[in-house]
C-alpha positions in Angstrom: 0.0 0.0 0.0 1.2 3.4 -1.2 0.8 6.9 0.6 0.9 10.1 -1.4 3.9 11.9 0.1 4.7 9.8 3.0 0.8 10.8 4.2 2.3 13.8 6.3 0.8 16.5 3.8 -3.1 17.1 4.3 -6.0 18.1 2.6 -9.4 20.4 2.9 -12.6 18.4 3.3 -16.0 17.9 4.7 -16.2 15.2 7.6 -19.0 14.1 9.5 -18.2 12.6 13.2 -21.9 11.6 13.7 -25.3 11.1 12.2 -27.7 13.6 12.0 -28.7 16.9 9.5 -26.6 19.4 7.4 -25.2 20.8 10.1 -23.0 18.1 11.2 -20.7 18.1 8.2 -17.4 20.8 9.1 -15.1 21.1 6.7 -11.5 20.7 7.9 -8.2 19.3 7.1 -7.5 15.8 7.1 -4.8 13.3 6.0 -4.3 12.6 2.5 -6.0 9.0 1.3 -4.1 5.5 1.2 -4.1 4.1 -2.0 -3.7 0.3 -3.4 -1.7 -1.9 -6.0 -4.5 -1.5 -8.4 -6.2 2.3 -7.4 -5.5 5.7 -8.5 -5.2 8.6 -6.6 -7.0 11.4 -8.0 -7.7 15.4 -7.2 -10.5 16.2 -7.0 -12.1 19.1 -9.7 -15.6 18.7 -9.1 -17.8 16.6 -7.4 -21.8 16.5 -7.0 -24.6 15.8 -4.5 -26.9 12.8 -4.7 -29.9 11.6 -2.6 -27.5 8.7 -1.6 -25.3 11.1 0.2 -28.0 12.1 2.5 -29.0 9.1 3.0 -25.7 7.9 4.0 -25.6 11.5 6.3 -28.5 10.2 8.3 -27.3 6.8 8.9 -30.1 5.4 7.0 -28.0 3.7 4.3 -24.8 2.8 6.3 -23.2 3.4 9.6 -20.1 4.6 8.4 -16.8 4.5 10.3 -16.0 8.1 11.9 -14.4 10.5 10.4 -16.9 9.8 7.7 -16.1 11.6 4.0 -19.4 11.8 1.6 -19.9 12.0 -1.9 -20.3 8.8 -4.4 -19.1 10.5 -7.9 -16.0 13.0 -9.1 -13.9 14.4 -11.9 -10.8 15.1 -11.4 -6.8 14.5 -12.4 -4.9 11.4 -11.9 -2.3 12.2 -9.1 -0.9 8.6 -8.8 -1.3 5.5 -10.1 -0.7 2.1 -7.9 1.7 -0.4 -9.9 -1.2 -2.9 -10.8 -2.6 -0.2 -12.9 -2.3 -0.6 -16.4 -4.6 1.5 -18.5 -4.7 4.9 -16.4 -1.7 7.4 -16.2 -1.2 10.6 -14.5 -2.3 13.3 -15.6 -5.3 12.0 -17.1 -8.4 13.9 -16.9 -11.4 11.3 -15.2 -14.6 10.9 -14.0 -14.6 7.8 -10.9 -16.7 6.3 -8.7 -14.2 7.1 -5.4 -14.4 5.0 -2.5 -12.6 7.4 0.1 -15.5 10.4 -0.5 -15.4 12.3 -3.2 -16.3 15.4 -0.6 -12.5 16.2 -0.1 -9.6 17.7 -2.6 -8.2 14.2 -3.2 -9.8 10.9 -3.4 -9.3 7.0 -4.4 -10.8 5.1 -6.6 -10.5 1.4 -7.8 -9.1 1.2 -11.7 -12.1 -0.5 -12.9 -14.3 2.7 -11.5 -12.2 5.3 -13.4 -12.9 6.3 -16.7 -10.9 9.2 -18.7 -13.0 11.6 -20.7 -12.4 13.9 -23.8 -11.3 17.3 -23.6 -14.3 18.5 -25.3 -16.8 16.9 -22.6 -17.0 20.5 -20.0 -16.7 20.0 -16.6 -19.3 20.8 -15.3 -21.2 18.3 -17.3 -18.3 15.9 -16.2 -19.1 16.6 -12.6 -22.6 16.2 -13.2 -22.8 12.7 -15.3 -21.2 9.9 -13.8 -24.2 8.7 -11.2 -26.7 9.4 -13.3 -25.6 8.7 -16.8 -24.5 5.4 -15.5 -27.6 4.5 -13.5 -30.2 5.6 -16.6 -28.3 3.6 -19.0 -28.3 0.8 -16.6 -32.0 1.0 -15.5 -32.8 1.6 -19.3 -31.3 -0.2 -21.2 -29.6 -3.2 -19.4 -32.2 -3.9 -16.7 -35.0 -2.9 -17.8 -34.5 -3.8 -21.7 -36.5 -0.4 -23.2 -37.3 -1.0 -26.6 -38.0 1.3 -29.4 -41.3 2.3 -29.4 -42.5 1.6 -25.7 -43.7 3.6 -23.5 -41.7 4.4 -19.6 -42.6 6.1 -16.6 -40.3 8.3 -15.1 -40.7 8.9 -10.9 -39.4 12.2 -10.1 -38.8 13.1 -13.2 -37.7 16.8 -12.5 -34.1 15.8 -10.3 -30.8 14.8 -11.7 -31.9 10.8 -12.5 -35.1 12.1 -13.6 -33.7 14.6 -16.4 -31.5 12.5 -17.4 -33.7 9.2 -17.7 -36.1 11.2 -19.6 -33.4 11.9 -22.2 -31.7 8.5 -22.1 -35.0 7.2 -22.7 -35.8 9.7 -25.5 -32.8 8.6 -27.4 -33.2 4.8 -26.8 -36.4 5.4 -28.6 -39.2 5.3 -26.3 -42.6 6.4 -27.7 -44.5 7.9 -24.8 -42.1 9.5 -21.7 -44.7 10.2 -18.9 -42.9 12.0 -15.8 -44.1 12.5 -12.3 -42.7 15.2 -9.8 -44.1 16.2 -6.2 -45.4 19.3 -6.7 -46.8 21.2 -10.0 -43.9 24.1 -9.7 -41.3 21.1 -11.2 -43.7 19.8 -14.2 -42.0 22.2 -16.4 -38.7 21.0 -15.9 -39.5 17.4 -17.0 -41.7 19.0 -19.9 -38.5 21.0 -21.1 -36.2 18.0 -21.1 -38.5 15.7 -23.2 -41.0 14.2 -21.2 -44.6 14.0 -23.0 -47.0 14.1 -20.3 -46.2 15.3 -16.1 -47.9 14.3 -13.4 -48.4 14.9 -9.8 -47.9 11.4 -7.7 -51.9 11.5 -6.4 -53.1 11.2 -10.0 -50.8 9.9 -11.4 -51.9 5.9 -12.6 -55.7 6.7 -14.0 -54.0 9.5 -16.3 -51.3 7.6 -17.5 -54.2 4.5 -18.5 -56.4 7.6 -19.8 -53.0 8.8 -22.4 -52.3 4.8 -23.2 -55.6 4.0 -23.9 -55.9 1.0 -21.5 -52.8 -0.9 -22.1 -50.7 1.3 -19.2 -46.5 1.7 -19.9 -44.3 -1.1 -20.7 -41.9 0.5 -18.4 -41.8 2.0 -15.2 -38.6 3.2 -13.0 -39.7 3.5 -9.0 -37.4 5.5 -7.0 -40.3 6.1 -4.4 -41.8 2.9 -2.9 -44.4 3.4 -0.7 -47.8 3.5 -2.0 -46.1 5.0 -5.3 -44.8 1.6 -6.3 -48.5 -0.3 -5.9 -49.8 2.6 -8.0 -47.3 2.1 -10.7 -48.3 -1.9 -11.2 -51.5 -0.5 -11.6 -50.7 1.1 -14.7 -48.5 -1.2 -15.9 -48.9 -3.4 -19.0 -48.8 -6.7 -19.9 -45.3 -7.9 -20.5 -44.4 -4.7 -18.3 -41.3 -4.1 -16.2 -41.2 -1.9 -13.4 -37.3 -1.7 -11.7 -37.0 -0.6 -8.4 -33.4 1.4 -7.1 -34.5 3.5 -4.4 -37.2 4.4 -1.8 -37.2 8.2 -1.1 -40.4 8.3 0.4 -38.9 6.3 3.4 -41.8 3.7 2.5 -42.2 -0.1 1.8 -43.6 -0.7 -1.3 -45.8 -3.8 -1.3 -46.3 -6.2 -4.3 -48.7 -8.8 -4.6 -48.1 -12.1 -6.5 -50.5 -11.9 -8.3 -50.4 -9.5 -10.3 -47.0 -10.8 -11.8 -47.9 -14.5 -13.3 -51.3 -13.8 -15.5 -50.4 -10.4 -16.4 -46.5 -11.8 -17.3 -45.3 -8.5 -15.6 -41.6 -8.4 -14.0 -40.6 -6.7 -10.6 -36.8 -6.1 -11.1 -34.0 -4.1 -8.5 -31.0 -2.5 -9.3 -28.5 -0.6 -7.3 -25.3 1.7 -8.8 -24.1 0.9 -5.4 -24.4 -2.7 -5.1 -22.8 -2.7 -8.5 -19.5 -1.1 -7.8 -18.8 -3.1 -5.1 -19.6 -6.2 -6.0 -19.6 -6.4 -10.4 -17.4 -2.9 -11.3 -16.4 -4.6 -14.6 -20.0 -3.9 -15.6 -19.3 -0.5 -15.1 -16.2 -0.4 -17.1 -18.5 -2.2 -20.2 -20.7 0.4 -20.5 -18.3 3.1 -19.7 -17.5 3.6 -23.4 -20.4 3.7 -24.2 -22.2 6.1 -21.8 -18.8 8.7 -22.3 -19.3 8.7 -26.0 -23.1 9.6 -25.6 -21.7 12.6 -23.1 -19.1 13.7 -25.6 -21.5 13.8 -28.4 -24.3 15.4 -26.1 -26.7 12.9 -27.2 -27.9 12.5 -23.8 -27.4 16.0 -21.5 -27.2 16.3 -17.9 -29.6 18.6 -16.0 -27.1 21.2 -14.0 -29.5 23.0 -11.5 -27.1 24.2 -8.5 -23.4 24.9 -8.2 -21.9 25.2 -4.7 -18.3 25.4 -3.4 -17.1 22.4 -1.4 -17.3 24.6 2.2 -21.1 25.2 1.3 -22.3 21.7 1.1 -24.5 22.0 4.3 -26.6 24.5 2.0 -26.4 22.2 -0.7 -27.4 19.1 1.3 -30.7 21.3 2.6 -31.3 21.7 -1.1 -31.7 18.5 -1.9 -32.8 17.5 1.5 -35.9 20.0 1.0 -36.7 18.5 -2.3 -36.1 22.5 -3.8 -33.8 21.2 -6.3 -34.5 20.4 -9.8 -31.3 19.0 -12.0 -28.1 17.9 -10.3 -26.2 19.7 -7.8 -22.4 20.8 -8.7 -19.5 21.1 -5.8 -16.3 23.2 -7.1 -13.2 22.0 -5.0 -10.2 22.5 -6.6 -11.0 24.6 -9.8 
């Protein structure tokens, strides 16, 4: 195991000692990350906020080990490279999926979670792009197999998996992109990005059968649960898939049995999380892929807020509050 510069040299970043609201993270110095045979050492540019982070903040996703450092995505520049690596050198620009906190001026990440990007891709849109681009092409296209000419329903369509769902599934070809938000201030934001129809989550399942005639969506991605998710099989087809990869509400969403066999529906799950820890070569397939759609701005990533690292309490109420629309940008070191 490696140390960058003998880990005596330190660096700025927000740490949280304990569980509880924004005001528990305190941005301070800390020692500079260990790195392994086969990781990277990266500095940080920009970094963003995600629900996950919150989650994590309240303790209602994992513990954590005190000092705890946030944040789940980053681009940056390679630093260091451990002597496993082969494919990374430094100096590259990156976008990573870090797994010391991406909430700090320098962070790790594994080889297989580090992907360099084209000059011509900004950074803000590199900042912005890795969880979600990665999670809508997965939920999309490799989990929930969107074919050209269905129809998908969106949950929270106006945040930054929402936006950029909506124009994944826009250029996978969907035929009907139905949206829904919490409140009627953030229908416009889903409209503007390329959903066809937005909805409020009280009405949204009689609408959506009114708009398909009947049949319901062939798709549906739930980041809700609760009594979101039993609403959504109600306005799913035949042959439909609805994937679950998140529960914002704070609810269980129930399923009944039957109304998978007759009707030939699936119930599928998918986490980004679960996915770099346990299959990251997945990742790295698809990383290609999801770069080039970036770089050619086929798909484009909401940007809706831009903080600086020492603000992140503000931005963590933000999202917290559900007053966000698009993704949330931290500068660090730019």
């Amino acid at each position: 195991m490696s140390i960058h510069k003998g880990g005596g040299f330190g660096m700025k970043a927000i740490v949280i000692n304990q569980l509880g609201g924004p005001e528990v993270m305190i941005y301070q110095e800390v020692p500079m990350p260990k790195y392994e045979a086969d990781e990277v050492l990266i500095r940080v540019l920009k970094t963003s906020v995600n629900f996950a982070d919150v989650k994590n903040r309240r303790g209602q996703k994992s513990k954590g080990n005190f000092p705890l450092i946030l944040g789940l995505d980053l681009v940056g520049v390679i630093e260091e490279v451990g002597e496993e690596v082969k494919d990374l050198e430094v100096g590259q620009r990156v976008i990573a999926f870090p797994k010391s906190g991406s909430y700090a001026e320098y962070a790790v990440a594994h080889e297989l979670l580090t992907y360099p990007i084209p000059a011509n891709i900004s950074m803000e849109t590199a900042a912005a792009s890795p969880i979600v681009s990665f999670l809508s092409y997965q939920l999309l296209h490799s989990v929930g197999g969107l074919q050209q000419g269905e129809s998908v329903l969106i949950h929270s369509g106006a945040g930054g998996v929402g936006t950029t769902a909506i124009r994944m599934a826009k250029y996978l070809g969907a035929k009907q992109i139905f949206a829904t938000v919490g409140h009627e201030s953030k229908m416009e934001k889903a409209l503007q990005v390329g959903a066809d129809a937005v909805f409020t989550y009280d009405n949204f399942t009689e609408k959506i059968i009114t708009k398909t005639e009947g049949e319901g969506v062939n798709l549906v991605l739930d980041s809700v649960a609760g009594n979101v998710t039993a609403r959504s099989v109600a306005c799913l087809s035949l042959y439909g898939r609805l994937v679950h990869f998140g529960n914002s509400s704070g609810e269980v969403g129930e399923v009944k049995t039957k109304d998978v066999h007759a009707s030939c529906r699936s119930f599928l799950g998918y986490s980004l999380g679960t996915t770099r820890k346990h299959k990251p070569e997945l990742l790295k397939k698809i990383s290609g892929h999801v770069i080039k759609l970036l770089q050619s701005k086929a798909i484009e990533v909401e940007i809706g807020h831009q903080f600086y690292l020492q603000e992140m309490s503000e931005a963590h109420k933000l999202i917290e509050e559900r007053r966000h629309q698009g993704k949330i940008i931290i500068h660090v070191n730019d």
